[in-house]
C-alpha positions as CSV (number, residue, x, y, z in Angstrom):
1,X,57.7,-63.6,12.9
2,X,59.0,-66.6,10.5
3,X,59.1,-69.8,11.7
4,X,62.2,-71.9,12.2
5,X,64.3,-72.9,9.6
6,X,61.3,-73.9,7.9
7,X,59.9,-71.1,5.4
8,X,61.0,-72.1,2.0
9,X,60.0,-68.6,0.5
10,X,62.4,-66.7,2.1
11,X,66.1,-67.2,0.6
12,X,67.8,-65.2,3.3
13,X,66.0,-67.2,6.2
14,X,66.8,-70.2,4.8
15,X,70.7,-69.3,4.2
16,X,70.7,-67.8,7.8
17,X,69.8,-71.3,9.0
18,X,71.4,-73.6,6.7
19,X,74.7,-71.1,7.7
20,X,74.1,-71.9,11.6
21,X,73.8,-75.6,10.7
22,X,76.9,-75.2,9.1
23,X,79.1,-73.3,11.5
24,X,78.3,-75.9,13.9
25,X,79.0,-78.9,11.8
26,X,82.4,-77.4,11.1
27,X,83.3,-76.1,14.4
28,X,82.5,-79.9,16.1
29,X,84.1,-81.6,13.7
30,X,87.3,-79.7,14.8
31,X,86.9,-80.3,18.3
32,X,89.0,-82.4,20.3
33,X,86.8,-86.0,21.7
34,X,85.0,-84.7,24.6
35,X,85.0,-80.8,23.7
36,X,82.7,-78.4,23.2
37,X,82.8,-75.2,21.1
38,X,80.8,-72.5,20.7
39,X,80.4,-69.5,18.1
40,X,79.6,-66.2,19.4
41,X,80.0,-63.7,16.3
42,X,79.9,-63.3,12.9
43,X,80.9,-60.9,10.6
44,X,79.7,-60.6,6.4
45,X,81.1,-58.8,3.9
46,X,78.6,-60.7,1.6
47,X,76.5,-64.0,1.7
48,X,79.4,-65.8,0.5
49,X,81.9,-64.1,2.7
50,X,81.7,-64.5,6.0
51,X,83.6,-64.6,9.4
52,X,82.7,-66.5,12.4
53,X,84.6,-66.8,15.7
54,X,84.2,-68.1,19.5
55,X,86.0,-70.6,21.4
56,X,86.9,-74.5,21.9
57,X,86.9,-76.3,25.0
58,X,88.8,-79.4,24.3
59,X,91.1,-80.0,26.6
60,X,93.6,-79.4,27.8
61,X,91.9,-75.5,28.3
62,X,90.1,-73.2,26.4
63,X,91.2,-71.8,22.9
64,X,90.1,-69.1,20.1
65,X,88.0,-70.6,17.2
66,X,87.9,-68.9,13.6
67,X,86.1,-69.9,10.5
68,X,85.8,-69.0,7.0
69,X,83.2,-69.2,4.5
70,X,84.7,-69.8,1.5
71,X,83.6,-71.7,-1.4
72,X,80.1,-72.3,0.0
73,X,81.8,-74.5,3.2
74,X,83.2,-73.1,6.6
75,X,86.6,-73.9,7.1
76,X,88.8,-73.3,10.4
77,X,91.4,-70.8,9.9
78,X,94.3,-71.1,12.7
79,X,94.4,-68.6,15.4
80,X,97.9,-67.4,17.4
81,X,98.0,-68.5,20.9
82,X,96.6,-65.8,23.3
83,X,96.8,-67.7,26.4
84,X,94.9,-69.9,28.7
85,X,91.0,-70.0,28.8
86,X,91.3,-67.8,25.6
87,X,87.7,-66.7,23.8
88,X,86.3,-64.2,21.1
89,X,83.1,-63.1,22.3
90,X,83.1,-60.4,18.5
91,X,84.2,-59.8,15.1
92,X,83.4,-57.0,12.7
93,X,85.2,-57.4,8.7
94,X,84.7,-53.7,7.0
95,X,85.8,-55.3,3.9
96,X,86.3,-58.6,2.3
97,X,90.0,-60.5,3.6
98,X,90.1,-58.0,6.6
99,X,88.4,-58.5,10.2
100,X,89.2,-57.8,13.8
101,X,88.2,-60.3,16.4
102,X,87.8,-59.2,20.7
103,X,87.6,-61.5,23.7
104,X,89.3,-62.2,26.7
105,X,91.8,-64.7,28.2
106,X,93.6,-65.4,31.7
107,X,95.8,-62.1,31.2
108,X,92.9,-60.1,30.0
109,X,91.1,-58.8,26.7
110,X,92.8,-59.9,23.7
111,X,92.5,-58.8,20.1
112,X,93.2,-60.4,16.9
113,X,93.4,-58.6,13.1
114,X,92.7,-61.0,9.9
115,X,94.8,-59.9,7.5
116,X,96.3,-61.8,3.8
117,X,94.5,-65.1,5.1
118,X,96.3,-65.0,8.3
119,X,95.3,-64.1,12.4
120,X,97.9,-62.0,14.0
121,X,97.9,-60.6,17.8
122,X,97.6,-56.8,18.3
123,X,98.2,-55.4,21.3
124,X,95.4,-53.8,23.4
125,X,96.4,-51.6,26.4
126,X,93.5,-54.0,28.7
127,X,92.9,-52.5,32.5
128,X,93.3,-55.5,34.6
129,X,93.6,-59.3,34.0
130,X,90.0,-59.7,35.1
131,X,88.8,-57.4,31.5
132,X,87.6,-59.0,28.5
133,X,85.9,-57.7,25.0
134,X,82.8,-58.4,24.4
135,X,82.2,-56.4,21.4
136,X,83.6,-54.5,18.1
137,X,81.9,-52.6,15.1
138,X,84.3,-51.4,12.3
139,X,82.9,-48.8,10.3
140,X,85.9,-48.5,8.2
141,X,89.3,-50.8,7.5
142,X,91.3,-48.1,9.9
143,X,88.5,-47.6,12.9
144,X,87.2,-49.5,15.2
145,X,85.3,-49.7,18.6
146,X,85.5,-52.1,21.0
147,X,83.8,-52.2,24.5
148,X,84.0,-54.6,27.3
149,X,84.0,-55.1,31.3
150,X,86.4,-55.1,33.7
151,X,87.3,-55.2,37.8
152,X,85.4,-58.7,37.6
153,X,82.6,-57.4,35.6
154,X,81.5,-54.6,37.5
155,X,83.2,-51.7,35.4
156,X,82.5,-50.6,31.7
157,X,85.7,-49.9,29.4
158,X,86.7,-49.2,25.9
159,X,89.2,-49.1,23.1
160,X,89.6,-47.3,19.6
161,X,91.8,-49.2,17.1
162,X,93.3,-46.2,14.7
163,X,94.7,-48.2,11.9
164,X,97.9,-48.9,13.7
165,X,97.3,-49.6,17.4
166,X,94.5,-49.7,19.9
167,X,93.9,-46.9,22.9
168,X,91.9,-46.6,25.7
169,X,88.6,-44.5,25.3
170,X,87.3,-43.1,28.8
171,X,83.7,-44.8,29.3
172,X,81.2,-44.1,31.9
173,X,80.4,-45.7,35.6
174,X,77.0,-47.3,35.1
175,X,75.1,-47.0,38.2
176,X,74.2,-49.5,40.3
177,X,76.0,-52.1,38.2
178,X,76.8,-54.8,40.3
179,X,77.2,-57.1,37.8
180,X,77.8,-56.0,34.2
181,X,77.3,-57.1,31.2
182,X,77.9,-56.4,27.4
183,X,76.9,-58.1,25.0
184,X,76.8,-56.3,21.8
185,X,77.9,-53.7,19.6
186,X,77.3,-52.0,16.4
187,X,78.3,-48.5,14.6
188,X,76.8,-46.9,12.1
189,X,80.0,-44.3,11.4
190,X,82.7,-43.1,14.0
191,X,80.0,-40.7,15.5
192,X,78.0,-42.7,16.4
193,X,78.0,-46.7,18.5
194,X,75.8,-48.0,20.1
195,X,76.4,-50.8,23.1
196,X,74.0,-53.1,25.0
197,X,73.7,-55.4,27.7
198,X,72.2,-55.4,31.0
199,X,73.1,-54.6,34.8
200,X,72.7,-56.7,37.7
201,X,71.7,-54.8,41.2
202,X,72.7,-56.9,44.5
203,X,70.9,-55.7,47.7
204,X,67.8,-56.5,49.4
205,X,66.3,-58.3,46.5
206,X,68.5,-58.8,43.2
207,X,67.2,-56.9,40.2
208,X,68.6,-56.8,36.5
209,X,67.8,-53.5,34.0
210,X,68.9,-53.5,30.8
211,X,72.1,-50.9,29.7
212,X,72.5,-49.2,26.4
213,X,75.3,-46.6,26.0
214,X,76.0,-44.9,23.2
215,X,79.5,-43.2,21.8
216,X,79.5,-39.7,19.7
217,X,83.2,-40.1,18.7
218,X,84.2,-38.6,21.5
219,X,82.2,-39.6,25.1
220,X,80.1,-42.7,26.1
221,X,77.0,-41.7,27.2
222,X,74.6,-44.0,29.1
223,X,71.2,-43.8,27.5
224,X,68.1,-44.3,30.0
225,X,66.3,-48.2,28.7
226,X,62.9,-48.9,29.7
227,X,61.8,-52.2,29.3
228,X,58.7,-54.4,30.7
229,X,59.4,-57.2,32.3
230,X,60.9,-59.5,35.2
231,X,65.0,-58.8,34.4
232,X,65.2,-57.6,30.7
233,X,68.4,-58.3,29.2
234,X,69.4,-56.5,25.5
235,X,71.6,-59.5,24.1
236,X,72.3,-58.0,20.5
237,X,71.9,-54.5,18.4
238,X,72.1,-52.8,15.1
239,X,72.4,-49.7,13.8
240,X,72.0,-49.1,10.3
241,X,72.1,-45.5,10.6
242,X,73.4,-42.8,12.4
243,X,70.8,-42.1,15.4
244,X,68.9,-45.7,14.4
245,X,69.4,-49.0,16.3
246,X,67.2,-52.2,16.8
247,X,67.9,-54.2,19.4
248,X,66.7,-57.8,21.0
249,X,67.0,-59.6,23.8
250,X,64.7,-60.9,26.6
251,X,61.9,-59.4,28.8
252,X,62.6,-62.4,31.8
253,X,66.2,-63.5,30.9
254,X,67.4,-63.9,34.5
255,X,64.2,-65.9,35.7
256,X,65.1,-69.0,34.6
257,X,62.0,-69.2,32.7
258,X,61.5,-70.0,28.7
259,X,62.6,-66.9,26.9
260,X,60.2,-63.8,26.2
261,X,61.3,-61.6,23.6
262,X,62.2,-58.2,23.7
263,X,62.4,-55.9,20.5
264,X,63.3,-52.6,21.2
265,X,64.2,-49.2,18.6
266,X,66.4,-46.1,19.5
267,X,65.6,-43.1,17.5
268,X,65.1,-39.4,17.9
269,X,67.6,-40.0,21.1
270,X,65.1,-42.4,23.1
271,X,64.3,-46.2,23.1
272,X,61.0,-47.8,22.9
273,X,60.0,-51.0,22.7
274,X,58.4,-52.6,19.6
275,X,56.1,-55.1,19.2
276,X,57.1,-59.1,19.4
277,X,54.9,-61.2,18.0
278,X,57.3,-64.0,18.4
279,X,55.8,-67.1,20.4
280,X,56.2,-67.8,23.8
281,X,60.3,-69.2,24.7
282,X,61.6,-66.7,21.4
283,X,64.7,-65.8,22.3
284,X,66.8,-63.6,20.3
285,X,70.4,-63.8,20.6
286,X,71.5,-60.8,17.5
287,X,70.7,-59.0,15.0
288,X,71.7,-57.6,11.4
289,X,69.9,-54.7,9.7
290,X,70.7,-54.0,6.2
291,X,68.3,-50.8,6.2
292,X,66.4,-49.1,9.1
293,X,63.3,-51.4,8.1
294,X,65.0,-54.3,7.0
295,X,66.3,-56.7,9.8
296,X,67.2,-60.3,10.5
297,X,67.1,-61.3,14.2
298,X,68.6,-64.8,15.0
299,X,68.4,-67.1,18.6
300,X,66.4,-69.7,20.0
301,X,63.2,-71.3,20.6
302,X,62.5,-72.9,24.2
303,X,65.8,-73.1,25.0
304,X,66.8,-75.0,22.2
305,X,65.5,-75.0,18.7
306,X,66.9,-72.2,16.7
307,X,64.7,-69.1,15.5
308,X,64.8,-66.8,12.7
309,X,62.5,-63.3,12.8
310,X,62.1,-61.0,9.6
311,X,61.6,-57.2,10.3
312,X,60.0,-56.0,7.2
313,X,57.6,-52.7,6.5
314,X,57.8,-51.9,9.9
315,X,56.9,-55.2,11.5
316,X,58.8,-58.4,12.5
């Protein structure tokens, strides 16, 4: 585990943090007095190119929030009006100048395409007004996958952008799900996606499992997760190969308690969990992997301070 913020020795840590620092610093200064914003994705071509996007709440209501690194400094790059309470939850650029961007807004998911410097709307065929996008992985400029909820978060759905236009991709009923959620998403090729979250059960005590479910190129299929602990959630995943994923999230998420790590890896079609070194209150929000041994896991420590882990030979 590396401390954090603070180890001097490793370059990447230390641009992962002083990038966070930044984000943040550009996003507020943006923000109307009295707003709030917050970043949920970011997307790389290189460590000088880089996409990050979330939301604003200054008032009057919610908007989309884009930035740019460019020139070593994040800069906000105008997004079209979606809507009210309007949010992008993920972003995924294949290649340098060209990203798409997912959330949600009052009508439903929405999905934007970066494209000669500029945000444009697409249209995306969403279920109900209640859906939003929570995730998308492009594994090429003309393919992507992008997964969400719907029917107030109880219902799993998905959409493949071809190049041109976005359609619907028939995804499974998770049982038991009273509450879903999706957090993240990643794709190694067009064969193979993998999607995370976790599932909330209501009845005569309320439990929460985690949820992986992983696409072929042509069915979802929900992949059994067992995890330790009181309410495991999977908050972020990678997949640097086809058939390889790492994900992270939290062994007690939904007991109110500091966070408790949880570092899991899908291989030869099962999960199992790794082990997490990590502190007491490590959190870990997402996670990058550049090669199946090489990762970069980012969140928070105690509620608060932010972390940076280091998978390396095998071990984070």
């Amino acid at each position: 585990m590396i401390g954090p913020y603070t180890d001097p020795m490793r370059a990447g840590i230390g641009w992962a943090a002083a990038t966070m620092a930044a984000m943040a610093t550009a996003a507020g200064a943006n923000a109307a007095p009295n707003g709030s914003v917050a970043l949920h994705g970011v997307s790389c071509t290189s460590p000088q190119a880089c996409v990050a996007v979330g939301g604003s709440a200054a008032p009057p209501s919610h908007t989309t929030l884009a930035l740019k690194l460019q020139d070593g400094a994040w800069q906000i790059t105008p997004t079209p009006a979606v809507g009210a309470s309007a949010e992008l939850f993920g972003v995924s650029c294949p290649a340098f100048g060209s990203c798409i961007a997912v959330g949600g807004a009052e009508g439903g998911a929405i999905a934007l395409r970066l494209a000669g410097g500029v945000w444009k709307r697409m249209s995306v065929p969403a279920p109900d007004p209640s859906a939003s996008l929570y995730g998308v992985s492009c594994p090429a400029t003309d393919w992507c996958l992008a997964a969400g909820v719907e029917h107030t978060e109880t219902r799993m759905f998905s959409e493949v952008f071809t190049g041109s236009s976005w359609r619907t991709e028939a995804a499974p009923v998770i049982p038991g799900a009273s509450i879903l959620s999706l957090n993240a998403l990643s794709c190694a090729s067009r064969r193979f996606c993998m999607a995370v979250g976790d599932r909330t059960m209501f009845g005569p005590r309320v439990s929460v499992h985690p949820v992986a479910v992983v696409f072929n190129g042509s069915v979802w299929r929900v992949v059994p997760v067992a995890a330790a602990g009181v309410g495991p959630s999977l908050r972020g995943v990678s997949c640097p190969l086809a058939g390889l994923c790492i994900a992270v999230g939290n062994s007690h998420f939904y007991t109110g308690s500091p966070g408790r790590q949880l570092l899991m890896r899908y291989r030869a079609g099962r999960w199992a969990a790794m082990p997490a070194p990590g502190p007491f209150g490590t959190e870990p929000l997402a996670v990058s992997c550049t090669a199946p041994g090489s990762c970069v896991a980012v969140g928070s420590l105690n509620l608060g301070a932010p972390v940076v882990e280091q998978l390396a030979h095998g071990a984070w």
